[in-house]
BALOBA-1460 file (C-alpha; in Angstrom, 3 decimals):
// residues 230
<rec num="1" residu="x" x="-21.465" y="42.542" z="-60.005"/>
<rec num="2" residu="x" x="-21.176" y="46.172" z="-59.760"/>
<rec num="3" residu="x" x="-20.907" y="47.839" z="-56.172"/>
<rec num="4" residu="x" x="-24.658" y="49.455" z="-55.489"/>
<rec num="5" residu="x" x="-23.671" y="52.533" z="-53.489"/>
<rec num="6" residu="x" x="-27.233" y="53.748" z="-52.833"/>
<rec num="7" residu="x" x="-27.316" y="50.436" z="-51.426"/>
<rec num="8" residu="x" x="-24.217" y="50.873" z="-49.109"/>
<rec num="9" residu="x" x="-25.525" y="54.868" z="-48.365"/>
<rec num="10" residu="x" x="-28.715" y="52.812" z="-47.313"/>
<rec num="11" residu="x" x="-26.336" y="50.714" z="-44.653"/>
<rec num="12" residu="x" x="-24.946" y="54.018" z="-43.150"/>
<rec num="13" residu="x" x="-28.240" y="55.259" z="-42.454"/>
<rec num="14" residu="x" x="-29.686" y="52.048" z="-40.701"/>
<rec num="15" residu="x" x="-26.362" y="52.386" z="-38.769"/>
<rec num="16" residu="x" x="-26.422" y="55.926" z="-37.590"/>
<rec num="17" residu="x" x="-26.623" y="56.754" z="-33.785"/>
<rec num="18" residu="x" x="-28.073" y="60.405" z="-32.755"/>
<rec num="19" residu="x" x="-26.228" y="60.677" z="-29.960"/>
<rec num="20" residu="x" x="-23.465" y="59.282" z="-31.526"/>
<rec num="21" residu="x" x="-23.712" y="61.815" z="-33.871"/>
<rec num="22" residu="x" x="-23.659" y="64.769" z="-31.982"/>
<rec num="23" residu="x" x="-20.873" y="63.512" z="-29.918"/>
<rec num="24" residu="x" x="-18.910" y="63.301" z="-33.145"/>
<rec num="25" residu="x" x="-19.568" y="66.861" z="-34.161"/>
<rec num="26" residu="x" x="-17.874" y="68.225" z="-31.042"/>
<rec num="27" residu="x" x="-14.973" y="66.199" z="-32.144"/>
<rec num="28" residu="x" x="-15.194" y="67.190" z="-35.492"/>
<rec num="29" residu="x" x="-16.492" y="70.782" z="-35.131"/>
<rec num="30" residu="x" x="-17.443" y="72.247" z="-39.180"/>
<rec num="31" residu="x" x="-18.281" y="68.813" z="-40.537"/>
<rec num="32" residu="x" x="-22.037" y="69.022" z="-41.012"/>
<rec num="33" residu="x" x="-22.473" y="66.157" z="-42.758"/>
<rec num="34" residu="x" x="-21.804" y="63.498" z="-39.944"/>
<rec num="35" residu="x" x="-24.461" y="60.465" z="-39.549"/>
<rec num="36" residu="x" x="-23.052" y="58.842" z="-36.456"/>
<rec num="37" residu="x" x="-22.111" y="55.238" z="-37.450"/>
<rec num="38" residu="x" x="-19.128" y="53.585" z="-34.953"/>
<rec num="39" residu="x" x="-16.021" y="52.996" z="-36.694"/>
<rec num="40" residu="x" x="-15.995" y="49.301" z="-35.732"/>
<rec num="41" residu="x" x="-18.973" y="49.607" z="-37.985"/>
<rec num="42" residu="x" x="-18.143" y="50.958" z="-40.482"/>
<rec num="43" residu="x" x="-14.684" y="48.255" z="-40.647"/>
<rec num="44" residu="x" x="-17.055" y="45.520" z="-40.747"/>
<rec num="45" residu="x" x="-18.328" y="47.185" z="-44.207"/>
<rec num="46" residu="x" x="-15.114" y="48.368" z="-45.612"/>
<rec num="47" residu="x" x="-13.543" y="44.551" z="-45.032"/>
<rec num="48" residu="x" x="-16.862" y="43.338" z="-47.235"/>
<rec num="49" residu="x" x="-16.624" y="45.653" z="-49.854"/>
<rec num="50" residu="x" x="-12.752" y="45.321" z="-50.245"/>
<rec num="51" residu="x" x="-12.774" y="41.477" z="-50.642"/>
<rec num="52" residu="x" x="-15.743" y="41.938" z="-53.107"/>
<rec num="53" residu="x" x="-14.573" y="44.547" z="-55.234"/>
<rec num="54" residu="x" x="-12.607" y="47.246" z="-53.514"/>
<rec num="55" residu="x" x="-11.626" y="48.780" z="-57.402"/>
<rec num="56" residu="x" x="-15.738" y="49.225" z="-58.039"/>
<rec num="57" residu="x" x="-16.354" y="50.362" z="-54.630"/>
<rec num="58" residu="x" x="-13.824" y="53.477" z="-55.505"/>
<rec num="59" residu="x" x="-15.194" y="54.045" z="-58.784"/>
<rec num="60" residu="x" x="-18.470" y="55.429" z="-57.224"/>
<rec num="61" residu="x" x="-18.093" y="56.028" z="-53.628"/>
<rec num="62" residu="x" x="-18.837" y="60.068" z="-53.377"/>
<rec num="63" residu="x" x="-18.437" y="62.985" z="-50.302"/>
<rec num="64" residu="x" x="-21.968" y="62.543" z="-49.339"/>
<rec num="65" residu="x" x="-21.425" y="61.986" z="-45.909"/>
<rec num="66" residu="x" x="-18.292" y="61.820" z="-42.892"/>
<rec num="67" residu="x" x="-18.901" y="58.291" z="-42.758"/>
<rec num="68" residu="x" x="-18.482" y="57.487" z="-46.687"/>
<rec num="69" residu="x" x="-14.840" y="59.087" z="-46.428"/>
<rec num="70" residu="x" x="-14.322" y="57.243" z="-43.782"/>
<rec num="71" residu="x" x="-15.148" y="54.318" z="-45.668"/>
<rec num="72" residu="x" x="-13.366" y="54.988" z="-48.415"/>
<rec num="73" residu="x" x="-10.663" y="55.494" z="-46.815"/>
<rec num="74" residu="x" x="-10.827" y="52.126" z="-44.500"/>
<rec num="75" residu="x" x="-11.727" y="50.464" z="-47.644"/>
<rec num="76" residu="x" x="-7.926" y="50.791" z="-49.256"/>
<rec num="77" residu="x" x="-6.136" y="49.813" z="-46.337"/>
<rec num="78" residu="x" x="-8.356" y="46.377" z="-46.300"/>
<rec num="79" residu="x" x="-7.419" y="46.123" z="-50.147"/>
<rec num="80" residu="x" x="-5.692" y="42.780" z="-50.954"/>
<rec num="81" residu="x" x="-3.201" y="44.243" z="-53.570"/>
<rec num="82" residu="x" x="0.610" y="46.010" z="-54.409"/>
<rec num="83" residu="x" x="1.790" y="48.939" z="-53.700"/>
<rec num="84" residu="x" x="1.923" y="50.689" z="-57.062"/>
<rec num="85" residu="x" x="-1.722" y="49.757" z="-57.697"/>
<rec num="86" residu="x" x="-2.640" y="50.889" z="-54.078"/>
<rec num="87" residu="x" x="-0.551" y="54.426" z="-54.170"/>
<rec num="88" residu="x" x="-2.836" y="56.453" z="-57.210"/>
<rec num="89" residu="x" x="-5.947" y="55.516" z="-55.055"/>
<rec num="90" residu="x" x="-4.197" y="57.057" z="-51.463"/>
<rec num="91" residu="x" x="-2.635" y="60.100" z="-53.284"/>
<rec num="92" residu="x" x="-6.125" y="60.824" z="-54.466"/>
<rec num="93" residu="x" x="-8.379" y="59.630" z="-51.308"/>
<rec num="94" residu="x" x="-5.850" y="62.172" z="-49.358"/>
<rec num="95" residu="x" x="-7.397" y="65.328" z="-51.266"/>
<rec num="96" residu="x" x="-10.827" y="64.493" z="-50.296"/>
<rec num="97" residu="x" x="-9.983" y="64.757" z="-46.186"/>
<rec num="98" residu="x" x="-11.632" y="67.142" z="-44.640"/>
<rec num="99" residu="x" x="-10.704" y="67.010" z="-41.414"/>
<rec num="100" residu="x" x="-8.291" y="65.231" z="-39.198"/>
<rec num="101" residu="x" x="-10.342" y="61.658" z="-38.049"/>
<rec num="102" residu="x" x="-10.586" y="60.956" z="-41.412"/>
<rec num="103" residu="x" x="-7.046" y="61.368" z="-42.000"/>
<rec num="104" residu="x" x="-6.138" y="59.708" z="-38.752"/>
<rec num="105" residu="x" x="-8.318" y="56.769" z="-39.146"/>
<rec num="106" residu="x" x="-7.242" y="56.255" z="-43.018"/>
<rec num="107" residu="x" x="-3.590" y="56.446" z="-41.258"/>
<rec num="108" residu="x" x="-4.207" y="53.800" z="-39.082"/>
<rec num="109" residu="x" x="-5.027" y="51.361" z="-41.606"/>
<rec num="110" residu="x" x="-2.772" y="51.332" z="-44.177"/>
<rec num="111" residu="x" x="-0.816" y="48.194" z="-42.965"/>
<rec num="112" residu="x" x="0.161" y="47.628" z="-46.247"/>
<rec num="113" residu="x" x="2.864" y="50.247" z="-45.104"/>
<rec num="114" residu="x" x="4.708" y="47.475" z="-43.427"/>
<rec num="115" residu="x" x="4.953" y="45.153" z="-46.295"/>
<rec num="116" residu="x" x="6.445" y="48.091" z="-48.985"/>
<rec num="117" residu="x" x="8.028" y="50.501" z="-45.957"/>
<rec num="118" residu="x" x="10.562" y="52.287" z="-48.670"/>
<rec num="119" residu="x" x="8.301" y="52.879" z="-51.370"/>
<rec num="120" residu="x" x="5.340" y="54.336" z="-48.930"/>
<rec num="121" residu="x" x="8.132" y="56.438" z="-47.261"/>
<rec num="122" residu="x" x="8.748" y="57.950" z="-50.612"/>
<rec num="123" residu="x" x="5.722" y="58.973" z="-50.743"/>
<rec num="124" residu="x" x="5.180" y="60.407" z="-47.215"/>
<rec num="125" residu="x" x="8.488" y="62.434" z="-48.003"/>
<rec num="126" residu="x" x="6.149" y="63.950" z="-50.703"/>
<rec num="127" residu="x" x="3.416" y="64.603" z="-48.502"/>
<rec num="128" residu="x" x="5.153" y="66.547" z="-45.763"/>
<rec num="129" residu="x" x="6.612" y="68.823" z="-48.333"/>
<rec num="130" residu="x" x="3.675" y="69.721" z="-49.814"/>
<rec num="131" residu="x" x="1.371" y="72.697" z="-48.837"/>
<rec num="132" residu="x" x="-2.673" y="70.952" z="-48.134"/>
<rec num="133" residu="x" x="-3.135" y="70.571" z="-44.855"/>
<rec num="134" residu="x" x="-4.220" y="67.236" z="-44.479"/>
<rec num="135" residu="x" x="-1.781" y="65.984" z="-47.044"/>
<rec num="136" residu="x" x="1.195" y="67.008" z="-44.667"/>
<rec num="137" residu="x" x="-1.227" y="66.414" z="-41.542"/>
<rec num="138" residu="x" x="-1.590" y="62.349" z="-43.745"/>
<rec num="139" residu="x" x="2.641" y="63.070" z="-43.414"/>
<rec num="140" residu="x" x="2.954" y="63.372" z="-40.072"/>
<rec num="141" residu="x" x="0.976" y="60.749" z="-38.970"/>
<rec num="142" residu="x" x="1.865" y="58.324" z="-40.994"/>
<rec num="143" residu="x" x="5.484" y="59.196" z="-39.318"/>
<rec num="144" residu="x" x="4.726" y="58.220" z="-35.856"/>
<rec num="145" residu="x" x="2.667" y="55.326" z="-36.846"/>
<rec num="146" residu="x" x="4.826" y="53.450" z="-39.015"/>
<rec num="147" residu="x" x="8.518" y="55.419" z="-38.457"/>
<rec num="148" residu="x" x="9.555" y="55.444" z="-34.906"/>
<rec num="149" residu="x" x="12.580" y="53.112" z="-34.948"/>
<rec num="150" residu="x" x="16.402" y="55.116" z="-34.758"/>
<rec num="151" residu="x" x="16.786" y="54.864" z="-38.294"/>
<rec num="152" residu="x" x="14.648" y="56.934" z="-39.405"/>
<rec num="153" residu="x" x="15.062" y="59.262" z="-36.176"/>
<rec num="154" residu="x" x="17.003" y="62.318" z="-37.175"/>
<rec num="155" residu="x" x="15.480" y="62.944" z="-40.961"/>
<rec num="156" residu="x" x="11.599" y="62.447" z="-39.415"/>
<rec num="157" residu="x" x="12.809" y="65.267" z="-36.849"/>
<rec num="158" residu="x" x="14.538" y="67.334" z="-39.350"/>
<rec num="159" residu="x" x="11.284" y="66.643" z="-42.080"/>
<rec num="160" residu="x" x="8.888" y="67.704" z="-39.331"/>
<rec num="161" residu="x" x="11.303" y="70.638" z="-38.159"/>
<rec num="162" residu="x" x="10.765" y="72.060" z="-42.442"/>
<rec num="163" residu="x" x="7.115" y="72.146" z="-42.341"/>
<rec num="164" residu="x" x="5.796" y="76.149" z="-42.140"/>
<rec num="165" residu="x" x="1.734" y="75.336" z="-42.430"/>
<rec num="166" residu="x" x="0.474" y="76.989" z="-39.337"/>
<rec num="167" residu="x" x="-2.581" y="74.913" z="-39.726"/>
<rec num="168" residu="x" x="-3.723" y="74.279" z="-36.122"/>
<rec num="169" residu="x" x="-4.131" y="70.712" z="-37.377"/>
<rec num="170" residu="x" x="-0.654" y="70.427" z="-39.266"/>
<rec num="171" residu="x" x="1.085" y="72.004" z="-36.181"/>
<rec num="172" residu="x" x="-0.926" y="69.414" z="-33.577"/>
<rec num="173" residu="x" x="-0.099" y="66.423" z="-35.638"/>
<rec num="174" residu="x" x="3.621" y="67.745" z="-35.926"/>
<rec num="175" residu="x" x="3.632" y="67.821" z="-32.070"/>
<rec num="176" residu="x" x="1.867" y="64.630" z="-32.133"/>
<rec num="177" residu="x" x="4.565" y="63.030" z="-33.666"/>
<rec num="178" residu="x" x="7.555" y="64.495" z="-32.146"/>
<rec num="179" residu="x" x="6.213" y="63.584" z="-28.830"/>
<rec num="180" residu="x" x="6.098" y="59.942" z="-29.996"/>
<rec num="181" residu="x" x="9.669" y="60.009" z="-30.917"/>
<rec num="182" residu="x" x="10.546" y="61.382" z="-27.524"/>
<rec num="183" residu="x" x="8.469" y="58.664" z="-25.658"/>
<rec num="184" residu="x" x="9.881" y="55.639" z="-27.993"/>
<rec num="185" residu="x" x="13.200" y="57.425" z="-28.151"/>
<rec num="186" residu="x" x="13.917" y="59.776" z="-25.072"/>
<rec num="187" residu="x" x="17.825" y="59.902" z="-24.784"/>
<rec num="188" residu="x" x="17.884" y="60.237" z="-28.933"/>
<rec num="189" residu="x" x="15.233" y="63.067" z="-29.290"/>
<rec num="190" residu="x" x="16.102" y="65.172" z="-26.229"/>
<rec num="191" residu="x" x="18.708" y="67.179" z="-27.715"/>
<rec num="192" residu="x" x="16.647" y="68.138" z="-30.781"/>
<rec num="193" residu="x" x="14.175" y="69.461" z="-27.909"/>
<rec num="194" residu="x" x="16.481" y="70.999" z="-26.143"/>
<rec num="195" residu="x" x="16.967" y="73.032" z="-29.658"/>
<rec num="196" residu="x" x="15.275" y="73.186" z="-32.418"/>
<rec num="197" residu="x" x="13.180" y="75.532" z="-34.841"/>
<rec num="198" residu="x" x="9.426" y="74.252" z="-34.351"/>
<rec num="199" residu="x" x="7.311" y="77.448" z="-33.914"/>
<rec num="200" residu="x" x="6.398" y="78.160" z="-30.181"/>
<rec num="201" residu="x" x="2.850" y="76.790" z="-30.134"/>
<rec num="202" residu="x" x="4.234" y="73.910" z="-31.740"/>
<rec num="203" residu="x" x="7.099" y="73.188" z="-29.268"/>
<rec num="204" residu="x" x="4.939" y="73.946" z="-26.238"/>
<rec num="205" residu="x" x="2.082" y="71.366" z="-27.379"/>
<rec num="206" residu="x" x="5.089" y="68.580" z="-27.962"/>
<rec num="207" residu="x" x="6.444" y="69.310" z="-24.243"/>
<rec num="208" residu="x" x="2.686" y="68.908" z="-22.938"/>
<rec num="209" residu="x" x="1.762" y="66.028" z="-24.777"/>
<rec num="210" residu="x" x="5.246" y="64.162" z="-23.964"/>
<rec num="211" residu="x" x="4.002" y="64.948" z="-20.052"/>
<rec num="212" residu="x" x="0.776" y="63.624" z="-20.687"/>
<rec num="213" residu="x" x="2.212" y="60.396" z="-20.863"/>
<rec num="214" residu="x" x="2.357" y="57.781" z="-18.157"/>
<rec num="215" residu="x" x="4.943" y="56.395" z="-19.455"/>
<rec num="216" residu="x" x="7.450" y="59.452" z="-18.713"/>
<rec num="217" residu="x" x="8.996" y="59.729" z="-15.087"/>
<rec num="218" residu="x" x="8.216" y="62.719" z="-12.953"/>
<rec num="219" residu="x" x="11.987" y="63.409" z="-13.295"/>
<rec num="220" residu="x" x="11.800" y="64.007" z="-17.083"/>
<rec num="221" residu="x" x="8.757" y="66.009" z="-16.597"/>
<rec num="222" residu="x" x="10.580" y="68.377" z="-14.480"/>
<rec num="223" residu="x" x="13.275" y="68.987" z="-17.245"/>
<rec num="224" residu="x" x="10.704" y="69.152" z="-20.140"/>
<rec num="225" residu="x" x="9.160" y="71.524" z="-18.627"/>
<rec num="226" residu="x" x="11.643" y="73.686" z="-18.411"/>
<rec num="227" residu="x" x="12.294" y="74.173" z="-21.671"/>
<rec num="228" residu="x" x="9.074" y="75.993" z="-22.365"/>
<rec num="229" residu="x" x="9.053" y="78.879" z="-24.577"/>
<rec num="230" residu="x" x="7.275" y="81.680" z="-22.594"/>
């Protein structure tokens, strides 16, 4: 039976929230066409339309709204399949972001990552040297989600270290992810703090968001902070 998606656009509506709505827009400032469903929502309908027919669902899902993307993209990361017929349908779901919660919440669920780590890496190597925003912001993120462990330490560092998109949402998720490393892996990512080629905004952001953390002792704050770029 063929996925209805008027019926599905039908779902999103009876979901929306107003105030929901406008609180996303101040998170997502430009994206005009936001209706205001919940994400837990909106994974209750991706997991049904995956196990039904997750292929169909594709075929005809459109941009008509924040929450269809979203859909879409929570959609392939509930798909019950391999990697190589799962990887044409992320490479081209990543060109229709449009902003970064889409991207970070199409991150987030692509556990298949952890069953086919080399092959997705591959591609995420791909990503972070391209130019689109969100396909190196997709990069980045996908980085400190799934490859934190010592391993893969010193090429995510030097990979993140390459990218020149001043994007304000490239250079975020680059400090994003660097100050992940540090707080999984202080003693390890230190010295590439202590030196490296990250534009200033970029290294300053990585220093705050590393003190952010409750996990860092005052101690280590102290030093971090020292080594902003003024």
């Amino acid at each position: 039976m063929a996925v209805d998606i008027e019926e599905v656009k039908k779902q999103l509506s009876s979901m929306a929230e107003e105030q929901y709505q406008q609180f996303s827009r101040k998170l997502v400032p430009g994206t005009d066409n936001i209706l205001g469903v919940r994400i837990p929502q909106l994974r209750i309908i991706a997991k049904k339309l995956a196990k039904e027919d997750w292929q169909g669902f594709m075929a005809v899902a459109d941009a008509s709204s924040h929450e269809m993307l979203i859909l879409q993209g929570l959609v392939l990361g509930f798909a019950k399949t391999d990697f190589p017929t799962l990887l044409p349908y992320i490479d081209s779901f990543i060109d229709s972001i449009t902003n970064w919660a889409i991207c970070d919440t199409f991150v987030g669920g692509l556990k298949i990552t952890t069953k086919y780590p080399q092959e997705m890496r591959s591609f995420v190597i791909s990503c972070l040297q391209s130019t689109a925003t969100y396909r190196i912001r997709f990069g980045a993120v996908m980085l400190l989600n799934y490859y934190t462990d010592n391993n893969f330490l010193a090429e995510n560092l030097t990979l993140l270290e390459q990218i020149t998109n001043d994007d304000y949402y490239v250079r975020m998720a680059v400090a994003w992810a660097v100050s992940i490393f540090f707080i999984k892996q202080p003693e390890q990512t230190m010295p590439f703090l202590q030196n490296n080629h990250l534009d200033k905004f970029t290294h300053n952001k990585t220093l705050q968001k590393i003190c952010e953390s409750r996990v860092i002792d005052p101690e280590t704050k102290k030093e971090l902070k020292k080594l902003k770029r003024h």
